[in-house]
DSSP file (Angstrom, degrees, kcal/mol; ACC not computed):
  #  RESIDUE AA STRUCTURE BP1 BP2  ACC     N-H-->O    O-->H-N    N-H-->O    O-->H-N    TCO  KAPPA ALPHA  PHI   PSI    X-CA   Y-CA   Z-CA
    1    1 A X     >        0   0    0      0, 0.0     4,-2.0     0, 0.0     5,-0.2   0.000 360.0 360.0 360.0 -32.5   65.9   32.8  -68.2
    2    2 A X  H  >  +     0   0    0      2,-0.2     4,-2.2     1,-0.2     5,-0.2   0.893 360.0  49.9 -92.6 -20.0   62.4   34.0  -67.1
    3    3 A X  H  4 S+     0   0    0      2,-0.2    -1,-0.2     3,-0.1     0, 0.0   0.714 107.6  46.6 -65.8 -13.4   61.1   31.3  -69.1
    4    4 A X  H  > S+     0   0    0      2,-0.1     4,-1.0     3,-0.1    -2,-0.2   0.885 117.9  48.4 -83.7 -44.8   63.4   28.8  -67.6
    5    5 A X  H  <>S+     0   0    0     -4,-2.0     5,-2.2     1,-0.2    -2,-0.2   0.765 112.8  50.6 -89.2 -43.9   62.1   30.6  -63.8
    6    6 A X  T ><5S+     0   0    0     -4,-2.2     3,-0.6     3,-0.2    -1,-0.2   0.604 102.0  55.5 -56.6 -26.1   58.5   30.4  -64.8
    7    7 A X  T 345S+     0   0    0     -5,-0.2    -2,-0.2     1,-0.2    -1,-0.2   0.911 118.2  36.3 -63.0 -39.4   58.4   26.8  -65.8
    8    8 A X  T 3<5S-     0   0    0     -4,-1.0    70,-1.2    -3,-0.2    69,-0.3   0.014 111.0-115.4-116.5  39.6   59.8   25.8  -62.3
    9    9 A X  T < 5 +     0   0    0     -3,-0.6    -3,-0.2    68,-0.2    -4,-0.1   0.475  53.1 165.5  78.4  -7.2   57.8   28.6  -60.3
   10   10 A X      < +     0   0    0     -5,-2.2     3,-0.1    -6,-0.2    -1,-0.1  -0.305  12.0 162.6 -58.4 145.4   61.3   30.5  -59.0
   11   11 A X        +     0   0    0      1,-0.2     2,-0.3    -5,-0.0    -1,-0.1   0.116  65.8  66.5-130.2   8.0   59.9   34.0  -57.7
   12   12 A X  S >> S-     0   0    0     -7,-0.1     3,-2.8     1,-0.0     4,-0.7  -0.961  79.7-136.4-126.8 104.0   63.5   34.2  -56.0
   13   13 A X  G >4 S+     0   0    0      1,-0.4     3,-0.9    -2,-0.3     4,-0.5   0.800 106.6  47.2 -32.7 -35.3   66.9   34.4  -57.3
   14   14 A X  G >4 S+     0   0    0      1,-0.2     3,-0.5     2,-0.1    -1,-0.4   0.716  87.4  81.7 -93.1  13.4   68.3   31.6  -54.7
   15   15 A X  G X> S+     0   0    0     -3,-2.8     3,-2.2     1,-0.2     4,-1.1   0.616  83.4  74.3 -72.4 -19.7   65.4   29.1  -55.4
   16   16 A X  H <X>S+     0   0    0     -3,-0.9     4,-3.3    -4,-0.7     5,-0.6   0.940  72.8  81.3 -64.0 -42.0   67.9   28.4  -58.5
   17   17 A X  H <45S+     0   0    0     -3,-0.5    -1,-0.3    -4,-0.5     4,-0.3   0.535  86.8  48.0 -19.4 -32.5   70.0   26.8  -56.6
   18   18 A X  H <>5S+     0   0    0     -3,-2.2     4,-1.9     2,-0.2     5,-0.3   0.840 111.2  45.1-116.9 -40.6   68.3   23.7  -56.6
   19   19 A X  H  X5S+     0   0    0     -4,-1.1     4,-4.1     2,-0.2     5,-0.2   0.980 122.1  49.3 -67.7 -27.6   67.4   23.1  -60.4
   20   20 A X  H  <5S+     0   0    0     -4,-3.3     4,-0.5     1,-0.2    -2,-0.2   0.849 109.8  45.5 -49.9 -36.5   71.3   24.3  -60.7
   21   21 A X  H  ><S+     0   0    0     -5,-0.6     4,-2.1    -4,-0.3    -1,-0.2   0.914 114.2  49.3 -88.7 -32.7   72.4   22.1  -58.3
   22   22 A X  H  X S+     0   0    0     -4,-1.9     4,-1.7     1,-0.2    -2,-0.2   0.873 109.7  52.0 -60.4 -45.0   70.1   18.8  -60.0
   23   23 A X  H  < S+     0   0    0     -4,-4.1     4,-0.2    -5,-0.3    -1,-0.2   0.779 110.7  49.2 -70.2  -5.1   71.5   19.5  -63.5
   24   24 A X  H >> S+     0   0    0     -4,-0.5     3,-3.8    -5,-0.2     4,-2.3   0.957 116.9  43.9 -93.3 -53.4   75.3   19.4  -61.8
   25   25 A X  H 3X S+     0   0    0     -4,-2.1     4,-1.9     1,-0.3    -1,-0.2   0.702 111.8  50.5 -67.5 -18.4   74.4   16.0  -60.0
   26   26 A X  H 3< S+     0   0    0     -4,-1.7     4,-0.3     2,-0.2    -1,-0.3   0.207 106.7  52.7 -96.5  29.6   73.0   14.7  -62.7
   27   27 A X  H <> S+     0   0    0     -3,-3.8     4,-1.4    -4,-0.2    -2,-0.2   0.776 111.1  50.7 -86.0 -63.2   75.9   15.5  -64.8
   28   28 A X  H  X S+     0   0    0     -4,-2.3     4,-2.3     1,-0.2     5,-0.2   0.863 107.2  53.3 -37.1 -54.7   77.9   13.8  -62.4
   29   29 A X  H >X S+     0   0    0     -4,-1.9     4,-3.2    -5,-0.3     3,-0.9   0.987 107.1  49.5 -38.4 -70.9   75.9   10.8  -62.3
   30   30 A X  H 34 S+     0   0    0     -4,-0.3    -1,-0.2     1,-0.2    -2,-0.2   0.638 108.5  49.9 -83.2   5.4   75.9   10.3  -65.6
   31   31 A X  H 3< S+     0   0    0     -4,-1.4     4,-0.3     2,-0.1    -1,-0.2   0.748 109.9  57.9 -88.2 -26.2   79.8   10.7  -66.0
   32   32 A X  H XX S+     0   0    0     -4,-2.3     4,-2.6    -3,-0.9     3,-1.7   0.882 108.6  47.0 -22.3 -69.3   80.0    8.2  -63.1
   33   33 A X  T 3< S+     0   0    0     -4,-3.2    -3,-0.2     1,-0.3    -2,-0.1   0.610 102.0  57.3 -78.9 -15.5   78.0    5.8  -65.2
   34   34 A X  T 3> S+     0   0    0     -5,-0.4     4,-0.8     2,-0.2    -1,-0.3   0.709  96.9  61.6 -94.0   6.0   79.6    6.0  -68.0
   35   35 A X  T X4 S+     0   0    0     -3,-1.7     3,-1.9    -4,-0.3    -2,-0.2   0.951 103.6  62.3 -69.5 -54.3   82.8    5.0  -66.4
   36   36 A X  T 3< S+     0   0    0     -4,-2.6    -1,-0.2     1,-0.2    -2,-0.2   0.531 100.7  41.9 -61.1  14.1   80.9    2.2  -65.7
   37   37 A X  T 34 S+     0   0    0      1,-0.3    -1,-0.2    -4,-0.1     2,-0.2   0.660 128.8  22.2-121.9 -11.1   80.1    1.0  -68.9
   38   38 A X    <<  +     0   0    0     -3,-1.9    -1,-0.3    -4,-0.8     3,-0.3  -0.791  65.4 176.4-139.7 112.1   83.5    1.5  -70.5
   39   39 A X  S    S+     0   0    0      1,-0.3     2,-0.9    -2,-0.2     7,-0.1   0.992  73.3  39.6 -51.4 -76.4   86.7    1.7  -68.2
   40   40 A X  S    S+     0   0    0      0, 0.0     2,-0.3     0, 0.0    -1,-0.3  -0.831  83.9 116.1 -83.6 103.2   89.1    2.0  -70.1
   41   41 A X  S    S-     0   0    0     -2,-0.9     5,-0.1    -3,-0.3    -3,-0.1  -0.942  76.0 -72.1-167.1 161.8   88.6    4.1  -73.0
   42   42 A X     >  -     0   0    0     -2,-0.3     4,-1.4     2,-0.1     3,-0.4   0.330  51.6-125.9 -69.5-173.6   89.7    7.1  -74.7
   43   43 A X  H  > S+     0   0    0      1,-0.3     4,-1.3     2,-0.2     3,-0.4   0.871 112.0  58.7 -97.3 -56.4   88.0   10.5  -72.0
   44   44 A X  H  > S+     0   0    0      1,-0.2     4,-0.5     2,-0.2    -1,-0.3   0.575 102.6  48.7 -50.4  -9.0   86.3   12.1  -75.2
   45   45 A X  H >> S+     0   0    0     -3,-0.4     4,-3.3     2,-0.2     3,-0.8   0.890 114.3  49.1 -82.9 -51.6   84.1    8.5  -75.9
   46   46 A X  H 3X S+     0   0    0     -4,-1.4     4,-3.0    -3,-0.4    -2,-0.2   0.800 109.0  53.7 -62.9 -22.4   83.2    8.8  -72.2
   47   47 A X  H 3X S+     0   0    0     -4,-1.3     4,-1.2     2,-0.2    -1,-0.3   0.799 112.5  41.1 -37.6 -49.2   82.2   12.5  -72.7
   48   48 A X  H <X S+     0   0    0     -3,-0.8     4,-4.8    -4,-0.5    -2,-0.2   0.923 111.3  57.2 -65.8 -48.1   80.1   11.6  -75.3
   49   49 A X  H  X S+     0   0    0     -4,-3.3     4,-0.8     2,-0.2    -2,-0.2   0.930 113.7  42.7 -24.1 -69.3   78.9    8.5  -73.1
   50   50 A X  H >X S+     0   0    0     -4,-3.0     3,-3.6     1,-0.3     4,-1.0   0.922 108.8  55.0 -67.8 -83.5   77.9   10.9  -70.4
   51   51 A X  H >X S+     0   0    0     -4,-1.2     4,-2.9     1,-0.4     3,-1.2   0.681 108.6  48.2 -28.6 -62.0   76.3   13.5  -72.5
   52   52 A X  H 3< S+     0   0    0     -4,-4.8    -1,-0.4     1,-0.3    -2,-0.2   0.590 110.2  53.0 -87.5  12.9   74.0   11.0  -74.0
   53   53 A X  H <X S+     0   0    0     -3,-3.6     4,-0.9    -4,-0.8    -1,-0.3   0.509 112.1  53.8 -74.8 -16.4   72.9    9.4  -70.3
   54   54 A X  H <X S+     0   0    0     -3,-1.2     4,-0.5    -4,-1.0    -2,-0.2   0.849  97.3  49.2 -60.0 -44.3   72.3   12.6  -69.6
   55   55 A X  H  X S+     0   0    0     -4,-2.9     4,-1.2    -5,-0.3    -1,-0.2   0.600 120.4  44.6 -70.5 -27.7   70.2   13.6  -72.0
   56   56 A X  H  > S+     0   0    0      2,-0.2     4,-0.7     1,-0.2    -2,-0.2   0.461 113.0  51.7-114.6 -20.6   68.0   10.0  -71.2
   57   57 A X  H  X S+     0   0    0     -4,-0.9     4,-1.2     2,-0.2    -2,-0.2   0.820 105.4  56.8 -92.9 -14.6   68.3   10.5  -67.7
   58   58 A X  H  X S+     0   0    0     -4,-0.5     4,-2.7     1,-0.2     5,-0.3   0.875 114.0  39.0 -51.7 -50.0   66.9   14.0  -68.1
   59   59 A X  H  X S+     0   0    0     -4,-1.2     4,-3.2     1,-0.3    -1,-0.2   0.911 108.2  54.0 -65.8 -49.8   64.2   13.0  -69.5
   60   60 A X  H  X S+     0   0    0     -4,-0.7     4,-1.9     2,-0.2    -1,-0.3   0.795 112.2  50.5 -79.1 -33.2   63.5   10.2  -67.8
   61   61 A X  H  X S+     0   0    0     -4,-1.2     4,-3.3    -3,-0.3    -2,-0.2   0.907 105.5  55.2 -75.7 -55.5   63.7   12.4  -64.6
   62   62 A X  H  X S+     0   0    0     -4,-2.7     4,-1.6     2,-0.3    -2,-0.2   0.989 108.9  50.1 -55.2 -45.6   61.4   15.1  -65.9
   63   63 A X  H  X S+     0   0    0     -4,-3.2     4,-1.9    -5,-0.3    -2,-0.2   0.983 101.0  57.9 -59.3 -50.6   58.6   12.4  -66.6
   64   64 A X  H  X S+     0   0    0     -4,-1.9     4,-0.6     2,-0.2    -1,-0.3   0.901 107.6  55.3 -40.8 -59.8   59.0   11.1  -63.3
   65   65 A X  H  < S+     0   0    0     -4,-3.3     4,-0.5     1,-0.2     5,-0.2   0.920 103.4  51.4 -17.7 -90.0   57.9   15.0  -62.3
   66   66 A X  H >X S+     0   0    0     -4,-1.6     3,-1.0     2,-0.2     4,-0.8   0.615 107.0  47.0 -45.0 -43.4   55.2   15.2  -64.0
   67   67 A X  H >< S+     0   0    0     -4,-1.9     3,-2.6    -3,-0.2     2,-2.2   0.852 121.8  51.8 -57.0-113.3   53.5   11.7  -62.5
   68   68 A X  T 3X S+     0   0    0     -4,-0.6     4,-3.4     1,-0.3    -2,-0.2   0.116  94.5  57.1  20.6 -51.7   54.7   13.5  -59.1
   69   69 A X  T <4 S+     0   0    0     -2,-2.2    -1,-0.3    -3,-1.0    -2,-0.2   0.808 106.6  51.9 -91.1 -26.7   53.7   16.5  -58.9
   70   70 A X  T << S+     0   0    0     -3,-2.6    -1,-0.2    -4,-0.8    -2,-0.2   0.668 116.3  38.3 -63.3 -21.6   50.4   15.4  -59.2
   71   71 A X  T  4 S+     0   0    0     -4,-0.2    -2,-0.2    -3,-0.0    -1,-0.1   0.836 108.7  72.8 -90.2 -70.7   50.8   12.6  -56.2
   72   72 A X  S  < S-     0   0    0     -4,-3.4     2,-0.2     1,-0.1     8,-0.1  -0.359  79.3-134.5 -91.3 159.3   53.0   15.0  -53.9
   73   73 A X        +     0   0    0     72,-0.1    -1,-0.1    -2,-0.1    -4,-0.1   0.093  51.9 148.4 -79.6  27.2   51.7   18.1  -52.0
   74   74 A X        -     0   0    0     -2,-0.2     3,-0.1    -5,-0.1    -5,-0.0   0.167  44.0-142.9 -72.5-179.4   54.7   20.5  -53.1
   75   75 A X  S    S+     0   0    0      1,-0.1     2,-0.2   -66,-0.0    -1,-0.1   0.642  78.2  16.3-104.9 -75.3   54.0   24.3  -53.6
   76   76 A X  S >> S-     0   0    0      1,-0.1     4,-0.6   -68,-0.0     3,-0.5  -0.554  77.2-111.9-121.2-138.8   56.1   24.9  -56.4
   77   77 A X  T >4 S+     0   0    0    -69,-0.3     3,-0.7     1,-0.2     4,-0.4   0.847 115.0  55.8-116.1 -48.2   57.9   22.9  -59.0
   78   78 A X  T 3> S+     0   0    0    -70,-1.2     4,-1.5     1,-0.2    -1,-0.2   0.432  97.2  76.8 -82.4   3.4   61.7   23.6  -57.9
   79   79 A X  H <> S+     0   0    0     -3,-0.5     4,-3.4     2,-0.2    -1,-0.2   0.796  89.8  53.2 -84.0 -58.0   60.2   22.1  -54.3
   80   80 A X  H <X S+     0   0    0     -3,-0.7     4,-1.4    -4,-0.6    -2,-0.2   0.764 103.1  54.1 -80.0  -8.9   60.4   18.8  -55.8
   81   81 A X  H  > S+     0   0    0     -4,-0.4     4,-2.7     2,-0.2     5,-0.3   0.863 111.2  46.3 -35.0 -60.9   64.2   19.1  -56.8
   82   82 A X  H  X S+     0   0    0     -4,-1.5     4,-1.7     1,-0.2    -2,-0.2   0.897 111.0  55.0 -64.4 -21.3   64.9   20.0  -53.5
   83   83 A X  H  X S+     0   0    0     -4,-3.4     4,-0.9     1,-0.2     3,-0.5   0.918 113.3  40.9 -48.7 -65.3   62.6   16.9  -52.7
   84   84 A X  H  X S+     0   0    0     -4,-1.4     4,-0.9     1,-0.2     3,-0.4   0.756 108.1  57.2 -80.0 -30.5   64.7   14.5  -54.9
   85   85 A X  H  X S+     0   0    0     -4,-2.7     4,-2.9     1,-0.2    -1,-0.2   0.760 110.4  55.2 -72.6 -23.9   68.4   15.9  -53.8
   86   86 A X  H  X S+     0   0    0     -4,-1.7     4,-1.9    -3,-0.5    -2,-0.2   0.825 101.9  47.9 -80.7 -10.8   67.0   14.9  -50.4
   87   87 A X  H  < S+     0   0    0     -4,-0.9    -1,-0.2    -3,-0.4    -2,-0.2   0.708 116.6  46.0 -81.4 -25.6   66.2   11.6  -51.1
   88   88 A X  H  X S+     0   0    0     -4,-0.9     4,-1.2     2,-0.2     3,-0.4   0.668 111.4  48.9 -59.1 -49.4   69.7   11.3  -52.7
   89   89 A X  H  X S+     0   0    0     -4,-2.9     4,-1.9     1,-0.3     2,-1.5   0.965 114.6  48.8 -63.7 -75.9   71.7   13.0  -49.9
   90   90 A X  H  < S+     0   0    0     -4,-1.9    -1,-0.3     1,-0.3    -2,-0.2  -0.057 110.4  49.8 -97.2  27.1   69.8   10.7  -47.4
   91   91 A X  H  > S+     0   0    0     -2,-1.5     4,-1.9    -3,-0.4    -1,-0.3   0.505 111.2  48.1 -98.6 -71.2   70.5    7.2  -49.5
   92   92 A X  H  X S+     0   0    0     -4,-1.2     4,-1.0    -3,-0.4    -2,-0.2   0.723 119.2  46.1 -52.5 -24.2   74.3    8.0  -49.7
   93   93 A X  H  X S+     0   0    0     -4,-1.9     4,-3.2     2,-0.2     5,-0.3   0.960  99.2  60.4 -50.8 -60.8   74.0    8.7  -45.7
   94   94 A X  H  > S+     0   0    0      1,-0.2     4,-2.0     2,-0.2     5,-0.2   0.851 109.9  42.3 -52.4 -51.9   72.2    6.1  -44.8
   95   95 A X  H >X S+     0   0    0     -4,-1.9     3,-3.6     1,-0.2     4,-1.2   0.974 114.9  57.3 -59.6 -73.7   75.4    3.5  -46.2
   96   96 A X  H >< S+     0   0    0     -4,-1.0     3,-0.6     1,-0.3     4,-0.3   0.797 114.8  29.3 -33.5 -61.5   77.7    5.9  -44.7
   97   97 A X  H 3< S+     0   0    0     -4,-3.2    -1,-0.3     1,-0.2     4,-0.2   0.589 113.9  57.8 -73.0 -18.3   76.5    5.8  -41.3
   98   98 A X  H <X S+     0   0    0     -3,-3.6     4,-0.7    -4,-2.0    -1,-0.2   0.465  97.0  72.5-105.1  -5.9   75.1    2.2  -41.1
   99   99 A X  T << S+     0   0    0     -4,-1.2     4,-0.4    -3,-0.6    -2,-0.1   0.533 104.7  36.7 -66.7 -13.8   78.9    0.9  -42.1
  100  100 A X  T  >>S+     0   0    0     -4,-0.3     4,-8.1     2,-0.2     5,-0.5   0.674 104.8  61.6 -93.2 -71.9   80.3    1.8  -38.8
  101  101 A X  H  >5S+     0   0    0      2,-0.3     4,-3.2    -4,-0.2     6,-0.3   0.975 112.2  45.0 -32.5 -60.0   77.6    1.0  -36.7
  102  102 A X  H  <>S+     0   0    0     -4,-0.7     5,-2.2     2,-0.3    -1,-0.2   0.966 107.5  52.8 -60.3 -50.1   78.2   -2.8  -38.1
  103  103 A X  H >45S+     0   0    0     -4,-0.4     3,-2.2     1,-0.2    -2,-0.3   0.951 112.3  48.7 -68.9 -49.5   81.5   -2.9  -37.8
  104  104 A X  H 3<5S+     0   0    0     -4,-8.1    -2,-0.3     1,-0.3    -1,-0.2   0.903 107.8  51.4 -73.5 -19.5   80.9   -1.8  -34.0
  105  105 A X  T 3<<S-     0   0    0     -4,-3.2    -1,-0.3    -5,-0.5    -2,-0.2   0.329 121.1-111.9 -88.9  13.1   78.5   -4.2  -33.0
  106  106 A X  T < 5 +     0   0    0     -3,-2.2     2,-0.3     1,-0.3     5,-0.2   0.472  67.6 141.2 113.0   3.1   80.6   -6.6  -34.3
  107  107 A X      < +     0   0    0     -5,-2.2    -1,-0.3    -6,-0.3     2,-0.3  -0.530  17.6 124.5 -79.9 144.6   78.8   -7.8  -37.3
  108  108 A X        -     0   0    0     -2,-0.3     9,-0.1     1,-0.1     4,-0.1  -0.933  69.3 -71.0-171.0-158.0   80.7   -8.7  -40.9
  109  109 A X  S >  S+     0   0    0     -2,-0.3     3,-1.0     2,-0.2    -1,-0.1   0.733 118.2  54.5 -87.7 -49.2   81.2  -11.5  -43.3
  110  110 A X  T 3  S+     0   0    0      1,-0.2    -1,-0.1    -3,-0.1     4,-0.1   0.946 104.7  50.4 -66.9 -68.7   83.2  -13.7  -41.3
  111  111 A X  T 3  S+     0   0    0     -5,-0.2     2,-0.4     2,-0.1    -1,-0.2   0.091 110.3  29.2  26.6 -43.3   81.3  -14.0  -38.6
  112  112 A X  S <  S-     0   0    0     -3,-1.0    -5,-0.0    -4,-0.1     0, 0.0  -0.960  95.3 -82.4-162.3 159.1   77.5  -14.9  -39.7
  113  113 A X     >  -     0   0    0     -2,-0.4     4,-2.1     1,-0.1    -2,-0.1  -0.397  55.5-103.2 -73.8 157.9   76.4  -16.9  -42.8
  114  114 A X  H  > S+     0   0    0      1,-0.2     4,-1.8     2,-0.2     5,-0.2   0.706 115.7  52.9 -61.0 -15.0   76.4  -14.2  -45.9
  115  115 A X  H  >>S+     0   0    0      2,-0.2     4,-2.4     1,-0.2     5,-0.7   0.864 107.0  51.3 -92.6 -46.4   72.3  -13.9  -45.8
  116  116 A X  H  >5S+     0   0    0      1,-0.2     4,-2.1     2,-0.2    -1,-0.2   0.940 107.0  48.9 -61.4 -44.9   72.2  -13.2  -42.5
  117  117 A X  H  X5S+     0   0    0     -4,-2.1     4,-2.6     2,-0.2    -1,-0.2   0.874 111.5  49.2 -30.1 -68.1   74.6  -10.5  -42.5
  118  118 A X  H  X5S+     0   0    0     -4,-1.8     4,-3.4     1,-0.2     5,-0.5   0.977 108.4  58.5 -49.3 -54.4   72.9   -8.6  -45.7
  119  119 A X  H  X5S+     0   0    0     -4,-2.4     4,-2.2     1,-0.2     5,-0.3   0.937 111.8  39.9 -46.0 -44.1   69.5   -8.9  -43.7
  120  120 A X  H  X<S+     0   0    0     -4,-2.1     4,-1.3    -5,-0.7    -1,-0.2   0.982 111.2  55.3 -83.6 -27.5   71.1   -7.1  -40.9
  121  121 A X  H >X S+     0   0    0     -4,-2.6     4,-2.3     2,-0.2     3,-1.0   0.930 115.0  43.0 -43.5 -60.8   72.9   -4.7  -43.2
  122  122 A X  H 3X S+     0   0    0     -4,-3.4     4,-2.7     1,-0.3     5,-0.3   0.870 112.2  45.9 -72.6 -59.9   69.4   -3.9  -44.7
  123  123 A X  H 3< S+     0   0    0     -4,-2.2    -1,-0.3    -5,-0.5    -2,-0.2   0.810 118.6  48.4 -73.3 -10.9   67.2   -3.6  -41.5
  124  124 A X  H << S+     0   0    0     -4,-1.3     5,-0.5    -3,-1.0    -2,-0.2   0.805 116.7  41.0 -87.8 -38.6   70.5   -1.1  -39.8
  125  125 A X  H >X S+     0   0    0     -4,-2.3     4,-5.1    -5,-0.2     3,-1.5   0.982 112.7  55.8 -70.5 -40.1   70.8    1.1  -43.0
  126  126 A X  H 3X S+     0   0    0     -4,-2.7     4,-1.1     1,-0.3    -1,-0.2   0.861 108.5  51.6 -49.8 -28.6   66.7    1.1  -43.3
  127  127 A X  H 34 S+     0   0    0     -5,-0.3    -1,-0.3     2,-0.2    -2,-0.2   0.231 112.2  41.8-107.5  30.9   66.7    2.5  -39.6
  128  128 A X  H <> S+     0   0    0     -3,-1.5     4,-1.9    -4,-0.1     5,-0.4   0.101 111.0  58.4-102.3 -49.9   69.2    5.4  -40.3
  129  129 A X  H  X S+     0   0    0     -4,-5.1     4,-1.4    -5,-0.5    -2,-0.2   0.816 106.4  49.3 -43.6 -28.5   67.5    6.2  -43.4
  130  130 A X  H  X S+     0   0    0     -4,-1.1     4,-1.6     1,-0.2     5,-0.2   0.933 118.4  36.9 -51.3 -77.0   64.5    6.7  -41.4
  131  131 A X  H  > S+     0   0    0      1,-0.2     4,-1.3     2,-0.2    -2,-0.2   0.609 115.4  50.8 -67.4 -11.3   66.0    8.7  -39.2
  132  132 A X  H  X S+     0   0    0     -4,-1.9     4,-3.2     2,-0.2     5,-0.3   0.835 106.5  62.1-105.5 -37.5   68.5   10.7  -41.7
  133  133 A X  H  X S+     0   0    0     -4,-1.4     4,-0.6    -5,-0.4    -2,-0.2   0.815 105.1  41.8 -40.7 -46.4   65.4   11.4  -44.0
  134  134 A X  H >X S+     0   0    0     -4,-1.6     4,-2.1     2,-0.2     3,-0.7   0.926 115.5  53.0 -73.8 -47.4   63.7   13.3  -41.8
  135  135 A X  H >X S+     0   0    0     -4,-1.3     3,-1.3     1,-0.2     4,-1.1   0.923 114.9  37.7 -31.7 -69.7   66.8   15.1  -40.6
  136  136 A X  H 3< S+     0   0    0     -4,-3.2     4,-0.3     1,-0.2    -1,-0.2   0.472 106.0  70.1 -76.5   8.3   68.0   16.3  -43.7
  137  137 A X  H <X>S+     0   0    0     -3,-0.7     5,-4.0    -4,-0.6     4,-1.8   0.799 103.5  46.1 -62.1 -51.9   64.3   17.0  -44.9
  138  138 A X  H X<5S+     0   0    0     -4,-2.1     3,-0.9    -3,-1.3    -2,-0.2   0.925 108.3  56.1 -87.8 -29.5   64.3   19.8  -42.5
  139  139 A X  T 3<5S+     0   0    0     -4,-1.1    -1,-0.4    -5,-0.3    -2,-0.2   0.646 107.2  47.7 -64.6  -0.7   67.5   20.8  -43.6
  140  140 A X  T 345S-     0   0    0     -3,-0.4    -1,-0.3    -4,-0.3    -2,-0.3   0.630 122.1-105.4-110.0 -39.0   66.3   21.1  -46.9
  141  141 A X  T <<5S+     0   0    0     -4,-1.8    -3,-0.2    -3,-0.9     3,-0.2   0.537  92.8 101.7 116.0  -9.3   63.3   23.0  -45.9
  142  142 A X    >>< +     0   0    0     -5,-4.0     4,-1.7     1,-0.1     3,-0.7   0.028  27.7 136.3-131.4  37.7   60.8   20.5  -46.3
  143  143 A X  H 3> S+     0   0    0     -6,-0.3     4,-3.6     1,-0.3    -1,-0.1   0.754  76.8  55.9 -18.1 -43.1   59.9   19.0  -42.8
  144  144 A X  H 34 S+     0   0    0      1,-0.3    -1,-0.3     2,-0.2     4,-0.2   0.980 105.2  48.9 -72.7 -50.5   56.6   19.0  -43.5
  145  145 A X  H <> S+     0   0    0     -3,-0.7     4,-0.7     1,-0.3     3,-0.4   0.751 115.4  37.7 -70.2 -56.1   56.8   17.0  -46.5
  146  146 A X  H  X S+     0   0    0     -4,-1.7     4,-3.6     2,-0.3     5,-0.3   0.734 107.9  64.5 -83.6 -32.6   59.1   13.8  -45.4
  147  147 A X  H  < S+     0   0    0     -4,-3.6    -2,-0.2    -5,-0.2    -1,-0.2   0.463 110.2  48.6 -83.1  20.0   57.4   13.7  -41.7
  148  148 A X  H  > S+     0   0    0     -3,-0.4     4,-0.6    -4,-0.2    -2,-0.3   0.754 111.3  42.8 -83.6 -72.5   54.5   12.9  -44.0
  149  149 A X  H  X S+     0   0    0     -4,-0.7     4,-2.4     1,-0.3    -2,-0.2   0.766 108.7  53.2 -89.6 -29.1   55.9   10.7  -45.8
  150  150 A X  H  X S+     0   0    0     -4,-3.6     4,-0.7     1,-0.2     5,-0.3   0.872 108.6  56.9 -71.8 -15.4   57.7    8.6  -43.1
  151  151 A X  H  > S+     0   0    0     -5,-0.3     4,-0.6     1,-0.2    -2,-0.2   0.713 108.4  42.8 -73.6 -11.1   54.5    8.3  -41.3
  152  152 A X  H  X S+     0   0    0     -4,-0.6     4,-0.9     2,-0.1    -1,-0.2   0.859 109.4  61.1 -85.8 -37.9   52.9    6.9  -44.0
  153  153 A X  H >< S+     0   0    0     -4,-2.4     3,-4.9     1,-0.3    -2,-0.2   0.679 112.6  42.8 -41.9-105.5   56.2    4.6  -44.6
  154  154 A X  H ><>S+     0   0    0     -4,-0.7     5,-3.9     1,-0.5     3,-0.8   0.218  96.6  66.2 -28.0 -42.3   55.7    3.2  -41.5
  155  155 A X  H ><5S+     0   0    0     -4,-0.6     3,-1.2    -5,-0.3    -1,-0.5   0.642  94.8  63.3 -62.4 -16.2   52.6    2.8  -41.4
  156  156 A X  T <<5S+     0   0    0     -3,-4.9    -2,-0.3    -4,-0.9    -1,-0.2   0.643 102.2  50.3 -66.6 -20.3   53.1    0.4  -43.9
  157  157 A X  T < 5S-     0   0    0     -3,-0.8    -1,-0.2    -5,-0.1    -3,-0.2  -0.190 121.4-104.7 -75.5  15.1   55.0   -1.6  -41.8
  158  158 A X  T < 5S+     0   0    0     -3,-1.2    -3,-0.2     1,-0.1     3,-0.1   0.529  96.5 107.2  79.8  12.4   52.6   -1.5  -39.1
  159  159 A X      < +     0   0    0     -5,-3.9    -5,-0.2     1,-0.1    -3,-0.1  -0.477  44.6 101.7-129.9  67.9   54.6    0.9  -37.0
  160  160 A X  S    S+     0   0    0     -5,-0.3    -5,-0.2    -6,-0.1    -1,-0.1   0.055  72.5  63.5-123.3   1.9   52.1    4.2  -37.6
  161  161 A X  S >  S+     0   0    0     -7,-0.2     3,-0.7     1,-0.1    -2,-0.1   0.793  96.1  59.0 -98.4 -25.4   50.4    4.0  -34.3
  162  162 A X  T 3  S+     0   0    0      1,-0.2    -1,-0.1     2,-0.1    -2,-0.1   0.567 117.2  35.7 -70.5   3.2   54.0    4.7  -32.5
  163  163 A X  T 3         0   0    0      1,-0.1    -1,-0.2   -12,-0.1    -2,-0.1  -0.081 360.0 360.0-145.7  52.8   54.1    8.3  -34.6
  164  164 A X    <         0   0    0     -3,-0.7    -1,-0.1     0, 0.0    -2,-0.1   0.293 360.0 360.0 -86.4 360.0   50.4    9.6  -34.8
C-alpha cells in the first residue's frame, strides 16, 4: 500500500478516494462495454470481456497520465484522477441537462430538418458543459485548474476577451 500511496503522491488517507473511485468507474465502464459487444451471452464470457477492457483501458488511461502530467499544472498525481472523474461527471451532465432545455424551447426531430436539430443539440449541450465544468471543478476541488482551462477553451473560439 505505501507503494501504491507513493506512486500517486497520497500523504492523506481520503486522497484515496479518488484512485478508488477511478478503478470502480472504470470497472463499470468496461462491463458496460462489454455488454456492448456481446448482448446476449452467457454473464461469465462478459466477465471475462470486461476484465480484459479493463486491463487495456487501464493502460491506455495510465499512458494518457503520463503525456499529462507533464502538459497540466496539477500538484500531485491523484489530482489528475480527480481531474478526469470531473471531466466525466461534467460530460454525462452536460446531456442531462441540455435534454430538457430542448424539449422546452421547443426544439426536436419533428420540427426542424435532422442537421439542424443536432447543430442545436451540440451548440446547447457545449454551453452547459461550459458552465457545468467549471461548477463541478470547484466541487471537486480544482477551481483553479478548469477556470484555466475554460479560458483558454474559449479563447479558442474567440470568446477570451469576455473572461480576462
Amino acid at each position: 500500500m505505501k507503494k501504491f500511496k507513493d506512486n500517486w503522491e497520497i500523504q492523506q488517507n481520503w486522497q484515496l478516494i479518488f484512485p478508488i473511485l477511478g478503478l470502480v468507474v472504470l470497472g463499470y465502464s468496461s462491463f458496460k462495454l462489454s455488454f456492448l459487444f456481446i448482448k446476449n451471452m452467457h454473464i461469465a464470457i462478459n466477465i471475462l470481456l470486461s476484465a480484459i477492457i479493463f486491463i487495456a483501458l487501464l493502460k491506455l488511461v495510465l499512458a494518457i497520465f503520463k503525456k499529462l502530467e507533464k502538459k497540466w499544472p496539477v500538484s500531485y498525481r491523484w489530482e489528475m484522477i480527480n481531474i478526469f472523474l470531473v471531466f466525466a461527471i461534467t460530460g454525462s451532465s452536460s446531456v442531462f441537462v441540455g435534454k430538457p432545455i430542448i424539449k422546452l424551447l421547443g426544439i426536436n426531430k419533428e420540427n426542424l430538418p435532422i442537421f439542424i436539430y443536432w447543430v442545436l443539440y451540440i451548440i446547447i449541450g457545449f454551453i452547459f458543459y461550459q458552465i457545468l465544468l467549471v461548477c463541478f471543478g470547484w466541487l471537486f476541488g480544482q477551481y483553479k485548474f478548469f477556470w484555466t482551462f475554460e479560458k483558454k477553451m474559449l479563447s479558442r473560439f474567440g470568446l477570451g476577451r469576455f473572461f480576462k
